[in-house]
N, CA, C and O atoms as a DFTB+ gen file, in Angstrom:
240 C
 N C O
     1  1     -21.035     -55.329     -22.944
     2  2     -21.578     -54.390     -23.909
     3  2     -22.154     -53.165     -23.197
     4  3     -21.929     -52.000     -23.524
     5  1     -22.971     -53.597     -22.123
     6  2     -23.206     -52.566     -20.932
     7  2     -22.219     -51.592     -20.805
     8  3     -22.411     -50.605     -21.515
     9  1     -21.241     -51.577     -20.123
    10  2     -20.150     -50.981     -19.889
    11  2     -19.534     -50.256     -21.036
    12  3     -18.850     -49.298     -20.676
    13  1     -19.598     -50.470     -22.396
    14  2     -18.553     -49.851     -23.523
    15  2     -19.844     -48.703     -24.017
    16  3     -19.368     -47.678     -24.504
    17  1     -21.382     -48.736     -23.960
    18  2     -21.790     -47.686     -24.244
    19  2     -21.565     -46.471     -23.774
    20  3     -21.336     -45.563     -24.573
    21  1     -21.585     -46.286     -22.705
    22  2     -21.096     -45.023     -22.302
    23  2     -19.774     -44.254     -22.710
    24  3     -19.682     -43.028     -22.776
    25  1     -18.577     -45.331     -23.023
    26  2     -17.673     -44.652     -24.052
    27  2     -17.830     -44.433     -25.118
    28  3     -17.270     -43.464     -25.630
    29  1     -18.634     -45.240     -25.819
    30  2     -18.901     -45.153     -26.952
    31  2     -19.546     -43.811     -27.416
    32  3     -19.217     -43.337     -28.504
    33  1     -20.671     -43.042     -26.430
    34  2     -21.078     -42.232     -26.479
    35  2     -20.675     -41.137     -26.512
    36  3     -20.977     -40.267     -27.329
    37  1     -19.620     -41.030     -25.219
    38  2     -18.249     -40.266     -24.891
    39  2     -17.764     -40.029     -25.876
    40  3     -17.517     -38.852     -26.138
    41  1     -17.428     -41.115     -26.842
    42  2     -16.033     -40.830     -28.093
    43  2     -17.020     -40.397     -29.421
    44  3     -16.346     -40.119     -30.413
    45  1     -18.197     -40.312     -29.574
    46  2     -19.174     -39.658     -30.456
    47  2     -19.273     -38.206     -30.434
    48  3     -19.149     -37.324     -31.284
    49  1     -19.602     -38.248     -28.876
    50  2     -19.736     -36.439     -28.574
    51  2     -18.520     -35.635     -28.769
    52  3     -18.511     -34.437     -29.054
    53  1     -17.594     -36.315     -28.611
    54  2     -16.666     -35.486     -28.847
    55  2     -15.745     -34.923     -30.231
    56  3     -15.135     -33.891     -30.510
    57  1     -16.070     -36.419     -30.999
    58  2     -16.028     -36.498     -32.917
    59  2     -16.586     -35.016     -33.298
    60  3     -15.961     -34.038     -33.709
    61  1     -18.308     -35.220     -32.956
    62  2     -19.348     -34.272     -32.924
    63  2     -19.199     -32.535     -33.273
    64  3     -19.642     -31.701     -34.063
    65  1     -18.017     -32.668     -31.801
    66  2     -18.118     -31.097     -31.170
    67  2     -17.396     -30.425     -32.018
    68  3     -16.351     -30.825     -32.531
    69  1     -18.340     -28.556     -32.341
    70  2     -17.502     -28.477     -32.826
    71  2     -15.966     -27.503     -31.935
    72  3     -15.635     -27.560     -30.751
    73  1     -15.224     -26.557     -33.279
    74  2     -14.610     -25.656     -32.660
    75  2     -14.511     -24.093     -32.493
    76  3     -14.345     -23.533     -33.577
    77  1     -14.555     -23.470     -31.692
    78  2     -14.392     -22.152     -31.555
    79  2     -13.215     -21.494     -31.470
    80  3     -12.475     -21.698     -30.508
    81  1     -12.873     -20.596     -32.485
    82  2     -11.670     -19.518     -32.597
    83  2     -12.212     -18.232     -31.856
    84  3     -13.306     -17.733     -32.122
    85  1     -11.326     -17.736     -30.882
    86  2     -11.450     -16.026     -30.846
    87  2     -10.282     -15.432     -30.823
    88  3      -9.401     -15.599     -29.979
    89  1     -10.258     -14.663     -31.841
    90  2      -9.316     -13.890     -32.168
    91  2      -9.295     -12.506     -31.977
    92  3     -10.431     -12.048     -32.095
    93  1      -8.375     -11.588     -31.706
    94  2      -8.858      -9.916     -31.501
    95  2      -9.064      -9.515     -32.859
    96  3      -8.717     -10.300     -33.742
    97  1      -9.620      -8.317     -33.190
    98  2     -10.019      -7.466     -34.523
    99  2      -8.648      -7.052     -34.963
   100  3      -7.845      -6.828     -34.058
   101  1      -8.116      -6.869     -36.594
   102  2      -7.187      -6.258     -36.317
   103  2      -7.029      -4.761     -36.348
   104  3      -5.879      -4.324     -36.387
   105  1      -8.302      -3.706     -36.331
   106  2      -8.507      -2.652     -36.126
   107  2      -8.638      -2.469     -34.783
   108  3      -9.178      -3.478     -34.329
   109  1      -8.374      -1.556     -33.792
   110  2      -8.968      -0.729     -32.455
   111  2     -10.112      -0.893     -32.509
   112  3     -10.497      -1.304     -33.604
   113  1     -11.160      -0.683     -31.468
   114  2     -11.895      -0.586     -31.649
   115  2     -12.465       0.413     -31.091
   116  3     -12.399       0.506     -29.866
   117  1     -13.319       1.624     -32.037
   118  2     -13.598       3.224     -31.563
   119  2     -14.664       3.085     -31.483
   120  3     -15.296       2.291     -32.179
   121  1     -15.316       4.074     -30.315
   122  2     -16.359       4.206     -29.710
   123  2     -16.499       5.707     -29.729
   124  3     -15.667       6.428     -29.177
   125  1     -17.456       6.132     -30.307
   126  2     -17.555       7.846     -30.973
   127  2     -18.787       8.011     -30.295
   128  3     -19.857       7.454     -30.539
   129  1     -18.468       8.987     -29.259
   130  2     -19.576       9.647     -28.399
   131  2     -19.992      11.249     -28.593
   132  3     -19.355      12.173     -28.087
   133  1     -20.842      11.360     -29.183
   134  2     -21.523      12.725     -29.255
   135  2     -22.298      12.949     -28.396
   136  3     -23.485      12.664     -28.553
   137  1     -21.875      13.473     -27.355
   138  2     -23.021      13.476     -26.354
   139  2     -23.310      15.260     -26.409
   140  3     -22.295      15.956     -26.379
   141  1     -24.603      15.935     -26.485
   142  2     -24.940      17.354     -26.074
   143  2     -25.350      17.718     -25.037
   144  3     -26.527      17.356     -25.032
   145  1     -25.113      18.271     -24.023
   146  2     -25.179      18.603     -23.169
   147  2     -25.969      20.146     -22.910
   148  3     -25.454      21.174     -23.348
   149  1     -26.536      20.154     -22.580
   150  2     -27.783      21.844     -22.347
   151  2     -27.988      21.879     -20.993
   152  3     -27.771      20.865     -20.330
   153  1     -28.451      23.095     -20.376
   154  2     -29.284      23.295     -19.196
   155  2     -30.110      24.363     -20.005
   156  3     -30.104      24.928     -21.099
   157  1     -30.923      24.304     -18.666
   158  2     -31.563      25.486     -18.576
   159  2     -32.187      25.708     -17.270
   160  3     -32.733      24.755     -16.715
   161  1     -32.161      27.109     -16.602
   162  2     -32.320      27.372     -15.675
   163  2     -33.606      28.629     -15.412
   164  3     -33.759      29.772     -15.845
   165  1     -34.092      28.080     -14.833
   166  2     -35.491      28.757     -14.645
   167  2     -35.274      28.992     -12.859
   168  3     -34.847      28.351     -11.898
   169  1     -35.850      30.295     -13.142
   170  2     -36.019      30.861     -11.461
   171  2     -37.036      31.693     -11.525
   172  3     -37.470      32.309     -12.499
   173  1     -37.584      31.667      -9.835
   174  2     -38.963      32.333      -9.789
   175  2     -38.310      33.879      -8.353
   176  3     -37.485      33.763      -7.448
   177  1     -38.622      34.343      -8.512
   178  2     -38.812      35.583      -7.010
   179  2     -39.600      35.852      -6.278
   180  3     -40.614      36.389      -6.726
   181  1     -39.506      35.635      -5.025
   182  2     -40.652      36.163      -4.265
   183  2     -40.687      37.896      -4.707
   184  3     -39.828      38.590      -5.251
   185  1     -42.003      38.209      -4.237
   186  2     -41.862      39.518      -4.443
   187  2     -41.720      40.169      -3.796
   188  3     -42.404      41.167      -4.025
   189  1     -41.237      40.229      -3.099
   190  2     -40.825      41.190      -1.626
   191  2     -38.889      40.856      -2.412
   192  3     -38.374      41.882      -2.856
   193  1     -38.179      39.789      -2.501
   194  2     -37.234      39.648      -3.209
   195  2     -36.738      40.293      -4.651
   196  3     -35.639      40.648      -5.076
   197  1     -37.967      40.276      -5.153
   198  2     -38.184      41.088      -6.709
   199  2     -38.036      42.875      -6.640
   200  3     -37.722      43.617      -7.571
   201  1     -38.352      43.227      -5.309
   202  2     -38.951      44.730      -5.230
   203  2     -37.612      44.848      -4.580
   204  3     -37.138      45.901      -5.005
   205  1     -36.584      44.161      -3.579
   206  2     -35.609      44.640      -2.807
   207  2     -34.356      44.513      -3.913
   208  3     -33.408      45.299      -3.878
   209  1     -34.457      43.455      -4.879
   210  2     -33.064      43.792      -6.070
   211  2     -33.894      44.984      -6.673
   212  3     -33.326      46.055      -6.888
   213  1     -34.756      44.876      -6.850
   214  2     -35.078      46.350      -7.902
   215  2     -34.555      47.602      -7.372
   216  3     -33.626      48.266      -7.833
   217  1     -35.295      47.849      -6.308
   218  2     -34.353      49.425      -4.797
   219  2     -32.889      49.386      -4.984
   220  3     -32.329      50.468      -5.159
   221  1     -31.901      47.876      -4.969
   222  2     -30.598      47.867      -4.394
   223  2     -30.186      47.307      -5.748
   224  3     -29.843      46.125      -5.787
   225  1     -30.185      47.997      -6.807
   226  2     -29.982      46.709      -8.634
   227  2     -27.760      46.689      -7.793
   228  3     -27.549      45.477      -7.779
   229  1     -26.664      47.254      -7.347
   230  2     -26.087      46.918      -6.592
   231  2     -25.808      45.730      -5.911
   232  3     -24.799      45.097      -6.224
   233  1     -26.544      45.336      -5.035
   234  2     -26.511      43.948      -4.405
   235  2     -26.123      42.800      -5.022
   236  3     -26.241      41.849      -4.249
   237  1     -25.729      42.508      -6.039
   238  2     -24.838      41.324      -6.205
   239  2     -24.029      41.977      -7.115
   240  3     -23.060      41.399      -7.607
């Protein structure tokens, strides 16, 4: 009797279990990215830099 519990147990758990389907969607599946994108750019001048574009407005 020793010996047959452990099958016995065996053949329970497995009655028990259940089942899992996976199937694919039958749509694609879309991934809609709105992404916005900005900068912004901030700059400072030395002033010795500020006064030499001002003399030469030319230089770039």
């Amino acid at each position: 009797m020793k010996r047959m519990l452990p099958i016995i147990a065996l053949g329970a758990s497995t009655a028990t279990s259940g089942c899992i389907n996976v199937t694919a969607p039958d749509k694609p599946i879309e991934i809609n990215l709105n992404i916005n994108v900005t900068q912004e750019v901030v700059y400072r001048l030395d002033g010795e830099a500020k006064t030499l574009i001002q003399q030469n407005p030319g230089i770039f």
